[in-house]
Every structure is written in structure tokens, then in C-alpha cells.
C-alpha atoms as an extended CHARMM CRD file, in Angstrom:
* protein
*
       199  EXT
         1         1  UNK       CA             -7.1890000000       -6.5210000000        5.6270000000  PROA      1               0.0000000000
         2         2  UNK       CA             -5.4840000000       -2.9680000000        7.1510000000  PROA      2               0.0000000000
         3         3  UNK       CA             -2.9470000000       -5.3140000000        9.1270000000  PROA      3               0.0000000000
         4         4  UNK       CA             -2.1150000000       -7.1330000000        6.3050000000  PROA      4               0.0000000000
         5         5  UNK       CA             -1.2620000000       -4.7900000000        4.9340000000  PROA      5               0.0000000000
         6         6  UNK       CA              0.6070000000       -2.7420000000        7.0920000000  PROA      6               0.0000000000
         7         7  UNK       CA              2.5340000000       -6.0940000000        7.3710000000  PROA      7               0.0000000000
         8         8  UNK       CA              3.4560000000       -5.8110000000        3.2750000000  PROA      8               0.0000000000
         9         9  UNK       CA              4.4540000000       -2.1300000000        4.0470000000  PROA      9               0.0000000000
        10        10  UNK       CA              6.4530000000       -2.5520000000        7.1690000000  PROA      10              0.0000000000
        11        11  UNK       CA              8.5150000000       -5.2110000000        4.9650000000  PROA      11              0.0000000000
        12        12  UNK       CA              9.4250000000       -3.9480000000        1.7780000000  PROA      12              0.0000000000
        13        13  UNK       CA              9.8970000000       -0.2560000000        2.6170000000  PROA      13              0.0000000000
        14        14  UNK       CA             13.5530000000        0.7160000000        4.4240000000  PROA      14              0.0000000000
        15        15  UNK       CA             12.3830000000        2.9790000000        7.7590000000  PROA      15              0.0000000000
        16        16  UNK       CA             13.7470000000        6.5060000000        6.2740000000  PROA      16              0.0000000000
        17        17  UNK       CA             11.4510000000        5.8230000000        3.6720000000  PROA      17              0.0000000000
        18        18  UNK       CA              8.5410000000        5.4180000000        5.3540000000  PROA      18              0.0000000000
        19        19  UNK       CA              6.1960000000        6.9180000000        7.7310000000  PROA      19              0.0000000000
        20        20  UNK       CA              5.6560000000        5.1150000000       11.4300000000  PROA      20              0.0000000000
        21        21  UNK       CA              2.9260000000        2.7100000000       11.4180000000  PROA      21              0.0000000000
        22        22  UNK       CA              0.7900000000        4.6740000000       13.8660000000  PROA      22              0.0000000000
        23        23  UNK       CA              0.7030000000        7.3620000000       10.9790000000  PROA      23              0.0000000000
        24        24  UNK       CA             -0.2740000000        5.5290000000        8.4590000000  PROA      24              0.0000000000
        25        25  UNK       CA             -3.1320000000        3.4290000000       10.1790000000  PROA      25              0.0000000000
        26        26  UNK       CA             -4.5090000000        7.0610000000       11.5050000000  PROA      26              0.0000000000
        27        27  UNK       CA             -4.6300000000        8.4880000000        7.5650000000  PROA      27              0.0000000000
        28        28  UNK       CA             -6.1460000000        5.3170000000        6.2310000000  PROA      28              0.0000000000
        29        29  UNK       CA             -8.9440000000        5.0540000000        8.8360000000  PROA      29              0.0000000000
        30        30  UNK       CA             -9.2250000000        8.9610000000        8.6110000000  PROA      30              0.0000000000
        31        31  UNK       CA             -9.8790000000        8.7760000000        4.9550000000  PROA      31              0.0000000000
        32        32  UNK       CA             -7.3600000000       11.1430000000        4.0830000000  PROA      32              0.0000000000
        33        33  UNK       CA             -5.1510000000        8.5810000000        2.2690000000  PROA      33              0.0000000000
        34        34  UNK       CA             -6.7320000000        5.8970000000        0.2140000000  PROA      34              0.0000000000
        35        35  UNK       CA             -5.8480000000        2.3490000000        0.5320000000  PROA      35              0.0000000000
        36        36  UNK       CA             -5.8670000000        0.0390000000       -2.2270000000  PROA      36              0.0000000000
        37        37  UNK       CA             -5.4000000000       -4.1190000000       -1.6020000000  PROA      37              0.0000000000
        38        38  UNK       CA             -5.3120000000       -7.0970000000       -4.3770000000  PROA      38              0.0000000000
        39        39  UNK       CA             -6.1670000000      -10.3580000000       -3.3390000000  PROA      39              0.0000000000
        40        40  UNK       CA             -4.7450000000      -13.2030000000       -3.9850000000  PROA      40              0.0000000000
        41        41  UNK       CA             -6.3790000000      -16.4940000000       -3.5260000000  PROA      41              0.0000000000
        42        42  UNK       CA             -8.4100000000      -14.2570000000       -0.3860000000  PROA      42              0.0000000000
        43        43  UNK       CA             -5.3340000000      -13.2440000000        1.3540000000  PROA      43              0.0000000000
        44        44  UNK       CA             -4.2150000000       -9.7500000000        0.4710000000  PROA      44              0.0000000000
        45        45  UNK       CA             -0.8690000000       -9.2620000000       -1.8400000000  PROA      45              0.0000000000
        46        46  UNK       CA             -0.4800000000       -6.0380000000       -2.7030000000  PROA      46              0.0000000000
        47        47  UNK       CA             -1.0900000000       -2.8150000000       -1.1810000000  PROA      47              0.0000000000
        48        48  UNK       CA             -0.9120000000        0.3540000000       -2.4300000000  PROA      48              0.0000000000
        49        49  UNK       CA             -1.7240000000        3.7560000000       -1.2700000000  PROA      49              0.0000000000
        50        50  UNK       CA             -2.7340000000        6.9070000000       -2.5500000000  PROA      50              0.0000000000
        51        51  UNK       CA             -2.5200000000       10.6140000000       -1.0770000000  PROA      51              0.0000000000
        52        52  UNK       CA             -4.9720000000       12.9160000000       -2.9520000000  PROA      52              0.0000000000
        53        53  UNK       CA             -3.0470000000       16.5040000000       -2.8650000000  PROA      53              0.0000000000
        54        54  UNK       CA             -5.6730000000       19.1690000000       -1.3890000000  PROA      54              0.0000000000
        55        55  UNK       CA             -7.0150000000       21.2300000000       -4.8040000000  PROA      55              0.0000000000
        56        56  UNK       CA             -5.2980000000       19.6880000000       -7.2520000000  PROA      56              0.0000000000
        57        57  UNK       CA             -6.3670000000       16.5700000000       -9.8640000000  PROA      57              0.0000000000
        58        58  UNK       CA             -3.0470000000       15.2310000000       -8.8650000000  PROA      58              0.0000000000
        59        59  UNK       CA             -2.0350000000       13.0870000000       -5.8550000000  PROA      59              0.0000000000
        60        60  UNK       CA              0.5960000000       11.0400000000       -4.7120000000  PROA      60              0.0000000000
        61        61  UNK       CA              1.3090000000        7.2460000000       -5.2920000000  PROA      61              0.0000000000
        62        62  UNK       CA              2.8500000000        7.0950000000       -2.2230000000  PROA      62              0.0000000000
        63        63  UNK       CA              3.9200000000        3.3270000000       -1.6040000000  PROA      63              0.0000000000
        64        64  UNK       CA              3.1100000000        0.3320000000       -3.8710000000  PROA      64              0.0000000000
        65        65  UNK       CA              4.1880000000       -3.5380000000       -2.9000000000  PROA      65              0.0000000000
        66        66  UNK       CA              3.1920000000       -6.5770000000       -3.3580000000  PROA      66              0.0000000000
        67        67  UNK       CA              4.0960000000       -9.2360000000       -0.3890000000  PROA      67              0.0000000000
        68        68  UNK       CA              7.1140000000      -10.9360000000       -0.6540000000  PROA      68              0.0000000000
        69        69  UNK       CA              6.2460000000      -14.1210000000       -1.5490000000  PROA      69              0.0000000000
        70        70  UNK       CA              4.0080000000      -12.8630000000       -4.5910000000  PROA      70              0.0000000000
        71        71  UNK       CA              6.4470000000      -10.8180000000       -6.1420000000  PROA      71              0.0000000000
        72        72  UNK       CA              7.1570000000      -11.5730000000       -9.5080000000  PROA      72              0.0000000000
        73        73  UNK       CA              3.5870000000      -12.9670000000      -10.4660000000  PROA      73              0.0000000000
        74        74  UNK       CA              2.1900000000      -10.0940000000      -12.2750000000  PROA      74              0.0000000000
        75        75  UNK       CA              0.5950000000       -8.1160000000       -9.4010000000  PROA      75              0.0000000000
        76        76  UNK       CA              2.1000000000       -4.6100000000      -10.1160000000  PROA      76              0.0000000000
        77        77  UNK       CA              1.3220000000       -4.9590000000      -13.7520000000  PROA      77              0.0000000000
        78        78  UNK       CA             -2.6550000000       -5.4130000000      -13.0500000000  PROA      78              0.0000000000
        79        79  UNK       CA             -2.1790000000       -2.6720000000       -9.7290000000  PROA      79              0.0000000000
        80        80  UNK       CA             -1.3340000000       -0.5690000000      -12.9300000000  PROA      80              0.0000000000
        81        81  UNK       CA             -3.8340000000       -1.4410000000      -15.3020000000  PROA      81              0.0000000000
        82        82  UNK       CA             -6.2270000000       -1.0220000000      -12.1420000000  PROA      82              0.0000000000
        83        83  UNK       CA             -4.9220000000        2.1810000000      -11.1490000000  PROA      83              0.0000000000
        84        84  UNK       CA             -4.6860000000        3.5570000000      -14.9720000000  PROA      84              0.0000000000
        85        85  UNK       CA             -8.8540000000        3.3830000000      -14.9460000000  PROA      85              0.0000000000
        86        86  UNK       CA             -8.9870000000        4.5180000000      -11.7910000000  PROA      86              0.0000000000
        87        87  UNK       CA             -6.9580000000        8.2180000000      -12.3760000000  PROA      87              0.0000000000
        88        88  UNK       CA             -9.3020000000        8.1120000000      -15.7390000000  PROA      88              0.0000000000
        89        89  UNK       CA            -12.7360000000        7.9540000000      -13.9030000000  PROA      89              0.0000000000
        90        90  UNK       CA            -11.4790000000       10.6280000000      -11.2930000000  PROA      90              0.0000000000
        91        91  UNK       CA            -10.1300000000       12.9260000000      -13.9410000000  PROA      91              0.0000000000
        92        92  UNK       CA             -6.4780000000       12.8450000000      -11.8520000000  PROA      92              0.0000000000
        93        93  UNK       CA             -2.9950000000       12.4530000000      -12.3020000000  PROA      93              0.0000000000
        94        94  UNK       CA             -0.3020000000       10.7380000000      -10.1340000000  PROA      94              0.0000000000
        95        95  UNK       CA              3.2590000000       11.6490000000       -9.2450000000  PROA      95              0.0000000000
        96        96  UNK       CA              5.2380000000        8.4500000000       -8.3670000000  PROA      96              0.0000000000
        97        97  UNK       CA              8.4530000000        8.8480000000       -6.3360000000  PROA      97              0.0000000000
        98        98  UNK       CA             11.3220000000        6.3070000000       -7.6040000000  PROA      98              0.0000000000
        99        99  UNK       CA             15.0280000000        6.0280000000       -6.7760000000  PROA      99              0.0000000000
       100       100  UNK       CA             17.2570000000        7.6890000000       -8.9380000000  PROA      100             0.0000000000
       101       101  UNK       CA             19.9190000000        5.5880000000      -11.2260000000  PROA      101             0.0000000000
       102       102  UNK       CA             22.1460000000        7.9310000000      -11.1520000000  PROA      102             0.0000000000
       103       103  UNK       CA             22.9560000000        7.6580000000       -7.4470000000  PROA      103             0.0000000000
       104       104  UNK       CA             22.9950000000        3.6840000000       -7.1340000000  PROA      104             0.0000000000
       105       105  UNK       CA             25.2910000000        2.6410000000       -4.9410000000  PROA      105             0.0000000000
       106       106  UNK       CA             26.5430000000       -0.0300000000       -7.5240000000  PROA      106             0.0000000000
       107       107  UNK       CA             25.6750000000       -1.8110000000      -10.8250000000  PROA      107             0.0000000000
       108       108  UNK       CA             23.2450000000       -4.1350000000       -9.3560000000  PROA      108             0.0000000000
       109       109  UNK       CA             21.5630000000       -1.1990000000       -7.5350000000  PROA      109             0.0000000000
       110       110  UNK       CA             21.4460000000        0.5250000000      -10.5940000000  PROA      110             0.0000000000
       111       111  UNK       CA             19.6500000000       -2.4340000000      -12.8260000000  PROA      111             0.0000000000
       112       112  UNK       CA             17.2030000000       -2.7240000000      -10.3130000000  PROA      112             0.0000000000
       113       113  UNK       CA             16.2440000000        0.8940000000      -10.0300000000  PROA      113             0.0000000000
       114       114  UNK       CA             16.4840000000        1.6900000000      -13.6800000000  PROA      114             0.0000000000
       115       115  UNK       CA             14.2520000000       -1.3360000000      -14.1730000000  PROA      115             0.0000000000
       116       116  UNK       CA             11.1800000000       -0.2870000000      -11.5660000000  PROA      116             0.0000000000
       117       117  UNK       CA             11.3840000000        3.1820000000      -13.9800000000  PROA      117             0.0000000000
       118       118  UNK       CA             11.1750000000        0.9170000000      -17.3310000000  PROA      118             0.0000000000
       119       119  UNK       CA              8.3360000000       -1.3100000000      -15.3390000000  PROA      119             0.0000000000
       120       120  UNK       CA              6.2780000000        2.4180000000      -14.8140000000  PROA      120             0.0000000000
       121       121  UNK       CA              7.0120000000        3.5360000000      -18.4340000000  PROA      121             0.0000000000
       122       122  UNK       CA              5.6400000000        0.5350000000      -20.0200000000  PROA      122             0.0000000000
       123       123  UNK       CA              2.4710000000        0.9060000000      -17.2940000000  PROA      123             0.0000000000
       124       124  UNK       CA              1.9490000000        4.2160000000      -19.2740000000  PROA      124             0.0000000000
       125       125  UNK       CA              4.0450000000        6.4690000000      -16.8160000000  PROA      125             0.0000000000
       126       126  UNK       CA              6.7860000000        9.4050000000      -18.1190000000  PROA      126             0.0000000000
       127       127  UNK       CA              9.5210000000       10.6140000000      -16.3900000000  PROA      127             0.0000000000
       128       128  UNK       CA              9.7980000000       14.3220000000      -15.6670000000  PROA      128             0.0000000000
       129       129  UNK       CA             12.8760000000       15.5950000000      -16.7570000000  PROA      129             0.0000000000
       130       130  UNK       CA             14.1280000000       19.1100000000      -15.1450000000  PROA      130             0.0000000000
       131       131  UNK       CA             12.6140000000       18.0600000000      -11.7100000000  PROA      131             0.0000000000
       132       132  UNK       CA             15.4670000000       17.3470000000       -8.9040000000  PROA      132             0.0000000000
       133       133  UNK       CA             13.5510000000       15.6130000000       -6.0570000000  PROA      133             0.0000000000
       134       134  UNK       CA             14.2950000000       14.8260000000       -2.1240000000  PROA      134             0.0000000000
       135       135  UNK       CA             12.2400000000       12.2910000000       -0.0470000000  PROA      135             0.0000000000
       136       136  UNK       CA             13.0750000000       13.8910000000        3.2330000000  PROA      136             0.0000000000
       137       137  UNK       CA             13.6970000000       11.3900000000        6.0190000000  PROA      137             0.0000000000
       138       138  UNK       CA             10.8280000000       10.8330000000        7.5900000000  PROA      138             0.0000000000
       139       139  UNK       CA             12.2450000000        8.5050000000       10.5400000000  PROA      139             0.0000000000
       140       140  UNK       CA             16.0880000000        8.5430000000       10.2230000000  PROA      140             0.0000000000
       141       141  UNK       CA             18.2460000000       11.0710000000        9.4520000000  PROA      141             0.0000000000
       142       142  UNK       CA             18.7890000000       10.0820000000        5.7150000000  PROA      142             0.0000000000
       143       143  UNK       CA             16.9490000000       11.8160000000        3.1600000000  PROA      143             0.0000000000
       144       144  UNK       CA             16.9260000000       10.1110000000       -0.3490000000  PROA      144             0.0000000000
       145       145  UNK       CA             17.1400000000       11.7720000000       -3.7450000000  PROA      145             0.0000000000
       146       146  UNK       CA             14.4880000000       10.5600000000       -6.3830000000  PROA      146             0.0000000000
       147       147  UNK       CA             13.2280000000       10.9880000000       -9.3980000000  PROA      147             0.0000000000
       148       148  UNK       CA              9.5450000000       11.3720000000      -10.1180000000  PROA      148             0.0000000000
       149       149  UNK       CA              7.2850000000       10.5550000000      -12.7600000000  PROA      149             0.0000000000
       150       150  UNK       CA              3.9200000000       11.3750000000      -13.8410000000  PROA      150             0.0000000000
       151       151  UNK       CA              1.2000000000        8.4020000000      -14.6370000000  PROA      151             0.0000000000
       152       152  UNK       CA             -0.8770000000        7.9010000000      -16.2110000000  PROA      152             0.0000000000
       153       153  UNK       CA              1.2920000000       10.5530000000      -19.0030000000  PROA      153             0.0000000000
       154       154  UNK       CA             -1.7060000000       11.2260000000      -21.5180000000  PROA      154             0.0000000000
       155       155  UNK       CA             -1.4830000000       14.7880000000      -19.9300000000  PROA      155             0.0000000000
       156       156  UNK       CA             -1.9120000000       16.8380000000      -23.5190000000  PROA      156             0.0000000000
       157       157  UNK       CA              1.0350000000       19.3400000000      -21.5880000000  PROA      157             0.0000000000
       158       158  UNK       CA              3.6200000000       18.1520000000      -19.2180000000  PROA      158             0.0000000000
       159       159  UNK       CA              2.9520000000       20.1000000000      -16.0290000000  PROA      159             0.0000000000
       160       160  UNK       CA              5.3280000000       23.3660000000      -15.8060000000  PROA      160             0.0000000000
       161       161  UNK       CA              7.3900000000       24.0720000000      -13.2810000000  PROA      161             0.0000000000
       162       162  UNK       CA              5.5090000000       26.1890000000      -11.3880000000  PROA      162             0.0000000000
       163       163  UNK       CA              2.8890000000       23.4470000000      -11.2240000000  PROA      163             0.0000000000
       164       164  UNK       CA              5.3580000000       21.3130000000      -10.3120000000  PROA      164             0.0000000000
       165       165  UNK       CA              7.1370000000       23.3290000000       -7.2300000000  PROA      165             0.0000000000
       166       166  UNK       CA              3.6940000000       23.9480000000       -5.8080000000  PROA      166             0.0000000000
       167       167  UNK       CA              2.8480000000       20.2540000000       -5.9650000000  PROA      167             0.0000000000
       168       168  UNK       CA              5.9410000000       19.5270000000       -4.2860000000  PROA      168             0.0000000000
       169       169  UNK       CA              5.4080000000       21.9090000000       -1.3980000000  PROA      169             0.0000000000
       170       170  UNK       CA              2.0560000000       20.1330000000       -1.0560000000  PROA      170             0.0000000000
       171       171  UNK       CA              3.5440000000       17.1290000000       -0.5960000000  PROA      171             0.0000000000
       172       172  UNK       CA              6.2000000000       18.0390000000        1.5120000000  PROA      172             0.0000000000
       173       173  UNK       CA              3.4790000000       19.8560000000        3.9620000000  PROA      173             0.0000000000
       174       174  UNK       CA              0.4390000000       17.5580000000        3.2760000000  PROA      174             0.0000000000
       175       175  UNK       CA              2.4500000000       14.2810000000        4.2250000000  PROA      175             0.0000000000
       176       176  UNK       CA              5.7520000000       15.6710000000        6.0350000000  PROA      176             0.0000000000
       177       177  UNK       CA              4.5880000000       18.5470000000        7.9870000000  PROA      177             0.0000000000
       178       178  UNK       CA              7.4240000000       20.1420000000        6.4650000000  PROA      178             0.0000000000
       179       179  UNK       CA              7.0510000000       24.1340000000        5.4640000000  PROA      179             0.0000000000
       180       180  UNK       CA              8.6400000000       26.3700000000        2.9370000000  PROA      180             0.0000000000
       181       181  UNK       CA             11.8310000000       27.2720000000        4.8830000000  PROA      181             0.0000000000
       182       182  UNK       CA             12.5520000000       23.3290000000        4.8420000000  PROA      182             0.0000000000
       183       183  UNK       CA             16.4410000000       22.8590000000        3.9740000000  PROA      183             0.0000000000
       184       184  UNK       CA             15.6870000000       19.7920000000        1.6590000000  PROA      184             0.0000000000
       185       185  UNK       CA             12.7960000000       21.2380000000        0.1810000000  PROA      185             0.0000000000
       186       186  UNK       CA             15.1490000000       24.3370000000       -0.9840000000  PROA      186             0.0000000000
       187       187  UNK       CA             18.1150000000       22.5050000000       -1.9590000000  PROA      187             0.0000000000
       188       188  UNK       CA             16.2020000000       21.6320000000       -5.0730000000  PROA      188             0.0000000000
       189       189  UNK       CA             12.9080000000       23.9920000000       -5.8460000000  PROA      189             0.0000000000
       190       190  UNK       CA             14.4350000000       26.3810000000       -7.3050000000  PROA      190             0.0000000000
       191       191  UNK       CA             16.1600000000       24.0550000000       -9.5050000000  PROA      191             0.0000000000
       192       192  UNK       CA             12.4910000000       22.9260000000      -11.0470000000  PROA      192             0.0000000000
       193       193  UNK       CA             12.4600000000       25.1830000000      -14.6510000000  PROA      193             0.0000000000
       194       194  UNK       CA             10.9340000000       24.7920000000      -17.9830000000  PROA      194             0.0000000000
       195       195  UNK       CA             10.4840000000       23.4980000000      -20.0120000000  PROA      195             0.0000000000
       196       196  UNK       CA              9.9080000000       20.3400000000      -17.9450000000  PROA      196             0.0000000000
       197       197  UNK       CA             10.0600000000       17.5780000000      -20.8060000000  PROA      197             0.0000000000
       198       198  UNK       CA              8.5420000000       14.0290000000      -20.0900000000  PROA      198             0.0000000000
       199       199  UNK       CA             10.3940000000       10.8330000000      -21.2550000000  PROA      199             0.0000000000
């Protein structure tokens, strides 16, 4: 099951979006990061997994696919509905990192990424507005702007942006061993104000 996957998450994620393999087996078997499979007809199509952040009832959906040749057939819809139950029984929250529309590099690029956002809207996911974002690279040398969004969003408050900055230096250290004097990680904190408004 933990190579298969790997296999779905070698293939659909580009490498400066994604940690090295070695990494990722060593968390899952670790416990630290949770791995979630769906099955279809007993071979495993979708993986996703999930990085609790240390204190907090929020954590990280921090990759989500389904394999290549199941895409299309309903899988991330039912991940959601799965993972919408599951954030209710713990009590927690999760941040999902997407591409941002803004910066597609052209029309097509664009539909596609303003699309996965509509996909985690309709899931039950908001958008949090007034909260600049940068994947650091975490094998190349490309970092990638994003937008992030907040699921399930029956939050009675959107987080503020305190809450926010220190979530984000969480993830930064908890899964990129990067510190407060990170350049990408201050390029944008300070930009994090209220009132963050989710959409």
C-alpha cells in the first residue's frame, strides 16, 4: 500500500513541489504525517496526506492525488466528503496549499487552477483572502507562490492574522526545516493583516 502510493505521489507532483521520497516514507512510518489511501477495486487510487501542526487543531493537507488513470471518476469528491468527517471527529481544521490564478502561466493554466479552487469550495473549503503564500522549493531552486484555503470553513471566525503567520512558520519549520530569518518566509509574513476575510 505505502509504495503505491509513493508511486501516485512521485507522478502527479512536479519535484520543487515535493519532498524526496526518502522523506516522506520516514514521516509516514514515523507517524508524524498521516497517510490516507482509497481503494479502488483493491488497488489503491488515491493518496492523500496529512501533517498535524504541533499545538494547534489545524494541520496541513499537504498532497492529495488520485492515480492517473482514475482521475476524473469521483475520487477527490468522496477523499473530501471522507476528510470533512474526519477534521469533525478530531475537532481540526486544514490549510490546503493551491496554485494561485493569478500567476498562470497562460489561459489554460489558469482554468485549471481556478477550477481545483472551485472543486475545494464546493467540498466546503474558503479561501483566505489577505494571506500571500510561498511553497519554498523544497528540491529545486523554484519556489512557487500559492494561495491557501481553509477546509472544512464552518470556523464561526476566520483565523486572524496572527494565527495565521504563526501557522505558517509552523509549517515552514515543521515540514521545511526552514526558520524565521527564511528569505521566502519574510517576503510575505508581514504582508498577512486583518481582517483576513474567507471567500
Amino acid at each position: 500500500m505505502l509504495d503505491a502510493a509513493i508511486a501516485i505521489y512521485l507522478e502527479a507532483f512536479p519535484p520543487n513541489e515535493r519532498h524526496p521520497e526518502s522523506l516522506i516514507r520516514d514521516r509516514i512510518l514515523s507517524g508524524r504525517e498521516r497517510l490516507i489511501v482509497g481503494e479502488l477495486e483493491s488497488q489503491v487510487a488515491f493518496m492523500a496526506l496529512i501533517w498535524p501542526l504541533s499545538g494547534q487543531p489545524f494541520g496541513l493537507l499537504d498532497y492529495a492525488a488520485a492515480r492517473q488513470d482514475c482521475r476524473g471518476l469521483g475520487l477527490g469528491t468522496a477523499f473530501m466528503g471522507f476528510l470533512r468527517q474526519y477534521c469533525q471527529q478530531r475537532g481540526e481544521y486544514l490549510l490546503l496549499e493551491v496554485e494561485d490564478p493569478k500567476l498562470a502561466v497562460d489561459e489554460r493554466d489558469r482554468h485549471v487552477r481556478l477550477r481545483r479552487i472551485e472543486f475545494y469550495r464546493r467540498s466546503g473549503g474558503s479561501l483566505l483572502e489577505n494571506v500571500p503564500y510561498i511553497l519554498p522549493p523544497l528540491q529545486e531552486s523554484t519556489p512557487t507562490p500559492m494561495v491557501l484555503m481553509l477546509f472544512p470553513s464552518d470556523r464561526a471566525q476566520p483565523p486572524s492574522a496572527g494565527l495565521m503567520r504563526e501557522l505558517i512558520q509552523q509549517i515552514y519549520w515543521e515540514l521545511c526545516q526552514r526558520d524565521a530569518s527564511d528569505p521566502y518566509l519574510n517576503s510575505f509574513l508581514d504582508q498577512i493583516v486583518d481582517p483576513i476575510v474567507q471567500t
